[in-house]
C-alpha positions in Angstrom: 158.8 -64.1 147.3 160.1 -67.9 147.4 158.6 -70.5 149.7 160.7 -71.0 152.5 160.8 -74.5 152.4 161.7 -77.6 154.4 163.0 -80.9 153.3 162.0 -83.7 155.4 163.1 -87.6 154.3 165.2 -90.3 156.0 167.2 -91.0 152.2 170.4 -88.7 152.1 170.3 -89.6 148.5 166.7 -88.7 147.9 167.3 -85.0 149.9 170.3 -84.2 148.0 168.2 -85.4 144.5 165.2 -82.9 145.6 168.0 -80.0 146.8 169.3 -80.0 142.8 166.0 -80.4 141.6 164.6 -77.4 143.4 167.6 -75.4 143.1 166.5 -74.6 139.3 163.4 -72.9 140.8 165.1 -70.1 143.2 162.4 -68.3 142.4 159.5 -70.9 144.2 161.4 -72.6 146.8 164.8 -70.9 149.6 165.4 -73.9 151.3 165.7 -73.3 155.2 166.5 -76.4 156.3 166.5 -80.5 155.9 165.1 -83.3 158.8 166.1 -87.4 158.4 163.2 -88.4 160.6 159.9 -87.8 161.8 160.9 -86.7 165.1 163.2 -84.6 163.8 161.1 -83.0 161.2 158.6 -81.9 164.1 160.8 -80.2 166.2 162.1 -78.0 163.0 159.0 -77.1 161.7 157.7 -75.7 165.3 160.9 -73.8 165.2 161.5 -72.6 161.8 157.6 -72.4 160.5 158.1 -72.9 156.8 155.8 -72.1 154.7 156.1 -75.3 152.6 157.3 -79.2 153.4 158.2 -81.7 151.1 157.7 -84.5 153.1 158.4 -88.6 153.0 155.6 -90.5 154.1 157.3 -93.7 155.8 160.4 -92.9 158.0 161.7 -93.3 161.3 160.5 -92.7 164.8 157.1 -91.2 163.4 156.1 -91.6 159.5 155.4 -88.2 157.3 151.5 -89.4 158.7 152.1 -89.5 162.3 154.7 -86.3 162.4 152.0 -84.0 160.8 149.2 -84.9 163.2 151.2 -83.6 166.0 152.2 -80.2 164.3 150.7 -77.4 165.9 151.3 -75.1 162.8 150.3 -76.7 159.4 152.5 -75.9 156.7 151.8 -76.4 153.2 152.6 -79.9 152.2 154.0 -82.0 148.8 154.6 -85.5 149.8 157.4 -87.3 148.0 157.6 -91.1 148.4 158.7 -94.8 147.1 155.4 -96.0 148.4 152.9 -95.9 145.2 150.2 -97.7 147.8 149.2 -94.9 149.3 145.7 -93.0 148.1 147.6 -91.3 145.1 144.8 -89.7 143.9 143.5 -88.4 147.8 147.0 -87.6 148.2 146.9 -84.7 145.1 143.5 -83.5 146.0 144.0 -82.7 149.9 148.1 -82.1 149.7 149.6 -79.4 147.4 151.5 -82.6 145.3 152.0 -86.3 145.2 155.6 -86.8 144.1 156.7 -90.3 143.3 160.7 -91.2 143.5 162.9 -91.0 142.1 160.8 -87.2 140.9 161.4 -86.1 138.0 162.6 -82.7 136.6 159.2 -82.4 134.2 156.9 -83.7 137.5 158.2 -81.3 139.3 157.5 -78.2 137.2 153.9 -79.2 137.1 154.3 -78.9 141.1 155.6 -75.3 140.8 152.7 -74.9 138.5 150.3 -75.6 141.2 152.2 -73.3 143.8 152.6 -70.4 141.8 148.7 -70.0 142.3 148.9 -68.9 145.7 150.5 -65.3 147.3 152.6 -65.7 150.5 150.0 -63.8 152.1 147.3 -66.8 150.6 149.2 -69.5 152.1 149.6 -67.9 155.4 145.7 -68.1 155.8 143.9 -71.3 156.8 144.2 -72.3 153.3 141.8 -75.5 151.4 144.6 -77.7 151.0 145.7 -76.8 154.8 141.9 -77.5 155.5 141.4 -80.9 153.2 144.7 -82.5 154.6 144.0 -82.1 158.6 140.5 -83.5 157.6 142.3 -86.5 155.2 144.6 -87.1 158.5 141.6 -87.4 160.8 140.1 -90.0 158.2 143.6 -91.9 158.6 143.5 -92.3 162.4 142.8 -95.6 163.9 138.9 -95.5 164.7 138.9 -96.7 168.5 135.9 -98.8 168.3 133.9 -100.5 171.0 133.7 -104.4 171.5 131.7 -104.4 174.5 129.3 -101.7 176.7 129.8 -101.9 180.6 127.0 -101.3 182.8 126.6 -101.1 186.6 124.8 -103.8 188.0 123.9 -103.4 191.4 127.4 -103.2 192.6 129.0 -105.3 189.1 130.4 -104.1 186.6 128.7 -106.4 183.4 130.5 -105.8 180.0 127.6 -106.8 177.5 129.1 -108.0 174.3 127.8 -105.9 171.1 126.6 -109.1 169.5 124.2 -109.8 172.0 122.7 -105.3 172.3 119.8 -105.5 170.0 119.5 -101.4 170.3 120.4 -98.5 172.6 117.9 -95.7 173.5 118.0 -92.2 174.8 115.6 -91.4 177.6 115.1 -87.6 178.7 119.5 -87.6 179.6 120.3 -91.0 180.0 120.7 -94.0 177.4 119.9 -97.4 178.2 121.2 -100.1 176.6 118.7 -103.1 175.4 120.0 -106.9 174.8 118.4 -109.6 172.8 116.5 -110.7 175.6 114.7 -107.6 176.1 117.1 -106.5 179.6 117.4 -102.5 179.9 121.0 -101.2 181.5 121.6 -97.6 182.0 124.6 -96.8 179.9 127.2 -93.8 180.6 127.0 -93.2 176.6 125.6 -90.4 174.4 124.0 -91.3 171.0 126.3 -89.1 169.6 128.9 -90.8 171.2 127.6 -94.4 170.3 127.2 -93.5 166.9 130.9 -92.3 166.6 132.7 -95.6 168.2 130.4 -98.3 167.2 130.8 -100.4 164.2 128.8 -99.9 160.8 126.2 -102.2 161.4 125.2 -100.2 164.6 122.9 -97.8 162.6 121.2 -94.6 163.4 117.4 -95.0 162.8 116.4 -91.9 164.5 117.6 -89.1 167.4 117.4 -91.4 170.4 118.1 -94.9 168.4 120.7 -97.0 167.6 119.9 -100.2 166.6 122.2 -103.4 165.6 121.3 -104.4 162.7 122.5 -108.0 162.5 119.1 -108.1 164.8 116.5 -106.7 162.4 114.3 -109.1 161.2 111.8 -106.7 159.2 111.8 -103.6 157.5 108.4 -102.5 156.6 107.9 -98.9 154.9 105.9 -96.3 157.1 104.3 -93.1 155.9 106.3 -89.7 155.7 109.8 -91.7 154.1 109.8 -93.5 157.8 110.1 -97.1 158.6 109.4 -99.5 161.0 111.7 -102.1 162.1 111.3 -105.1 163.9 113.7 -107.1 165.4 114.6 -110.7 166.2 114.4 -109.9 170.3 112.2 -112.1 172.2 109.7 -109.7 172.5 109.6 -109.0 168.5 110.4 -105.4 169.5 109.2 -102.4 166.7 110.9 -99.6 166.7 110.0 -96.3 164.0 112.5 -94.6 162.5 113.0 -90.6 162.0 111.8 -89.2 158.7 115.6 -87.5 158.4 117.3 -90.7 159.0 115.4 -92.4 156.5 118.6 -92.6 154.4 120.7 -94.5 156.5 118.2 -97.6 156.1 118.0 -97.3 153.0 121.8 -97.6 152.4 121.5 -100.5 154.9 119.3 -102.3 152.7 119.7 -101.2 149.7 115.9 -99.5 148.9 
């Protein structure tokens, strides 16, 4: 059984191109319908469900990026663009195909090639390049990350820069915040959540610390693969790190 398939660019040129092209493979592809933007490509795959897009990457309203990240039903995907920037080589492991315009006859047999290894029934399941290009998506989404921590303070509200947090600490259920002067604030922050949304140089030395690490002054090997850290703070504060995040200062400094 053919692919039911759905073509989804903003070029009339480049959709009536990929509808000759495809038309020699009857056999791999029935074409069920065509979308010119983003907008409009997401409202046709929720309705029609194909099994298969080929899809532009930068168009209207919301790009090939942005329209897939909304889809609550993930088709298999070949992307076929102009734009040579993009990860080419991410693009073929974590997509079905990377197809460059104009494609070419010869390219696009390779691409049948590659679809011919799965069953209708296969691509129907949660399939790896289904799983590789929601997690490729995630990696593409703007990282919201913080510039400063608020904290009560008494009845303020203080927003302390991150330059000026030497580390954060967890305590029983709650995570205090400590500045380069050696103040404490009671954040409303996990660890977790810390260590998601702040930058690099925030590193994980253990499973209640976060430290900054534009404020260590000394790294000085401990026994088990730990290390103890001391920072720049006023009161030359040391701080051990856990044997299973020994890694992570190691990568900082290159040990």
């Amino acid at each position: 059984m053919p692919f039911t398939t759905l073509l989804i660019d903003d070029e009339p040129l480049a959709i009536t191109r990929l509808r000759r092209l495809l038309g020699k493979f009857e056999d791999t592809f029935d074409i069920v319908g065509e979308a010119h933007n983003g907008a409009e490509g997401l409202d046709l795959v929720e309705k029609l469900r194909p099994d298969l897009l080929f899809l532009d990457i930068e168009m209207p309203l919301l790009t090939g990026f942005e329209m897939l990240a909304r889809l609550t039903y993930m088709p298999m995907v070949i992307f076929a663009t102009a734009y040579d920037q993009y990860a080419i080589k991410a693009f073929e492991e974590n997509s079905v195909d990377y197809l460059l315009k104009p494609i070419e006859a010869e390219r696009l047999q390779k691409t049948v090639e590659k679809l011919q290894k799965f069953t209708k029934n296969e691509q129907n399941e949660v399939n790896p390049f289904n799983q590789n290009l929601l997690q490729l998506l995630d990696q593409l989404k703007p990282k919201k990350e913080l510039h400063a921590v608020s904290v009560k303070f008494g009845e303020k509200i203080l927003l302390i820069p991150l330059q000026d947090i030497g580390f954060f600490e967890a305590e029983d259920k709650y995570v205090f915040l400590v500045n380069k002067e050696g103040q404490k604030y009671l954040t409303s922050y996990t660890i977790a959540t810390l260590e998601e949304k702040l930058p690099e140089h925030f590193v994980r030395v253990s499973r209640s610390t976060v430290v900054n690490s534009h404020h260590i002054k000394e790294i000085q090997k401990h026994f088990d693969g730990k290390f103890i850290l001391t920072l720049t703070d006023k009161k030359s504060t040391k701080i051990t790190s856990g044997q299973s995040f020994a890694d992570n200062i190691k990568r900082l400094t290159e040990l």
